[in-house]
C-alpha positions as CSV (number, residue, x, y, z in Angstrom):
1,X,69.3,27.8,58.7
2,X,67.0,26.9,56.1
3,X,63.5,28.4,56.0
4,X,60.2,27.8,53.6
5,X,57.8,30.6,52.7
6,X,54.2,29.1,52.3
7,X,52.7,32.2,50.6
8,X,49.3,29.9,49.4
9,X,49.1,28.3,53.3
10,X,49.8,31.7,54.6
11,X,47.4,33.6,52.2
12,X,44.6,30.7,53.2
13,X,44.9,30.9,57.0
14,X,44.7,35.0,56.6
15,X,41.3,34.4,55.1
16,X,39.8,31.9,57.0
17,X,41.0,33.9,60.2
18,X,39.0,37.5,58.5
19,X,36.0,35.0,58.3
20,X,36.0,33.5,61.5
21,X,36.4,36.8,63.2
22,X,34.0,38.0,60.9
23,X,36.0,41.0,59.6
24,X,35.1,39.8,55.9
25,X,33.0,37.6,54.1
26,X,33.8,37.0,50.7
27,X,30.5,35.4,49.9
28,X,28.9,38.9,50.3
29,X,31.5,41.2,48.4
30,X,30.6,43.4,46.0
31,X,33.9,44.6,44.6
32,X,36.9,43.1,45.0
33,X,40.6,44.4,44.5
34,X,43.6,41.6,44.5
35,X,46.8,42.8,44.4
36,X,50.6,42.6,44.5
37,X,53.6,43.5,43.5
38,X,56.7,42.2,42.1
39,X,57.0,38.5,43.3
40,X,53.5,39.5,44.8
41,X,52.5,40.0,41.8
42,X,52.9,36.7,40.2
43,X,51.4,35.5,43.6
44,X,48.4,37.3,42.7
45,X,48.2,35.9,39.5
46,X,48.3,32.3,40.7
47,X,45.6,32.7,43.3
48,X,43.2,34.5,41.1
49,X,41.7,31.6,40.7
50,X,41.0,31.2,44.5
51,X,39.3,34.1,45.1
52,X,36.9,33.5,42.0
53,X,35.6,30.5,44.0
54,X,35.4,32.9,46.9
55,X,33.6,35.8,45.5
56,X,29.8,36.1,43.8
57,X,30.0,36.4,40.0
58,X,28.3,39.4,39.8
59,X,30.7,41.4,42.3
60,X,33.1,44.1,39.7
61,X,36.2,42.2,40.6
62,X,40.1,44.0,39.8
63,X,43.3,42.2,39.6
64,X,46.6,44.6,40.1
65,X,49.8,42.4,39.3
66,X,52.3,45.3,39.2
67,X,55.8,44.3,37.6
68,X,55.0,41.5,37.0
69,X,57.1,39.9,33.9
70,X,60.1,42.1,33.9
71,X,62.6,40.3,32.2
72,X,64.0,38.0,34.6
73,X,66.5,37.1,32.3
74,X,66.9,33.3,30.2
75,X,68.4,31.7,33.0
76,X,65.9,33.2,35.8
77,X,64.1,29.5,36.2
78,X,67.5,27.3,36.2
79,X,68.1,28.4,39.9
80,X,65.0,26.9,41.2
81,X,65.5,23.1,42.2
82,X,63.3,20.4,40.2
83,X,61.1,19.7,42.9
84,X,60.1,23.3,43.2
85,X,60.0,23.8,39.6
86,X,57.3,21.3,39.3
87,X,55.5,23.0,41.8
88,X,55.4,26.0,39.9
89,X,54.4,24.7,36.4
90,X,51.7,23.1,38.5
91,X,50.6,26.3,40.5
92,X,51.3,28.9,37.0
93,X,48.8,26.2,35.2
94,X,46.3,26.1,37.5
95,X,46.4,30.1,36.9
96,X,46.2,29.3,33.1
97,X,49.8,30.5,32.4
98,X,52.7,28.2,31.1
99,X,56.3,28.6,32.2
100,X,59.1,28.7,29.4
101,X,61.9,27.7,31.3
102,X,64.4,29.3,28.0
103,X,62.9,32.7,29.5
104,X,61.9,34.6,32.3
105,X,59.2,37.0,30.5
106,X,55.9,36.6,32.2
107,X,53.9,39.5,31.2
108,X,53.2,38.3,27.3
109,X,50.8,36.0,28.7
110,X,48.8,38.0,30.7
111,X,45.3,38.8,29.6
């Protein structure tokens, strides 16, 4: 059986749904916390960038990525197939990060 996360599809249906229901509106926020952990966390480094579109400038705005860039070792990125590797040089750059593919530290290019 093969199966597909969409993580970005998922993560955008979950908000539109808080919206329509009107459990949220991100246009009004104040603060804002976006968070995950482990492979969540590199998810909440990529969609960053969606949520500043989403939320006023002014709001106080916090990004928790926790473990994030362990060492996922040199070969960490050979595993991945060339169609999804494309995908995620084009997702990390959209998130202002670049992929080595000779190594699997992420966290020296976090700000």
């Amino acid at each position: 059986i093969r199966t597909y996360h969409q993580g970005a599809r998922n993560l955008h249906l979950a908000i539109a749904h808080l919206e329509q229901t009107k459990k949220i509106k991100l246009a009004k926020q104040k603060q804002f916390v976006l968070t995950g952990s482990s492979a969540g966390g590199i998810g909440s480094l990529v969609h960053r960038r969606f949520f500043d579109k989403q939320i006023p400038k002014d709001a106080k705005k916090f990004l928790i990525a926790d473990s994030v860039g362990l060492h996922y070792g040199n070969n960490f990125w050979k595993k991945f197939s060339p169609e999804l590797m494309a995908d995620f040089h084009k997702t990390f750059s959209a998130a202002g990060l670049v992929i080595d593919e000779n190594d699997g530290m992420i966290a020296p290019q976090l700000k």
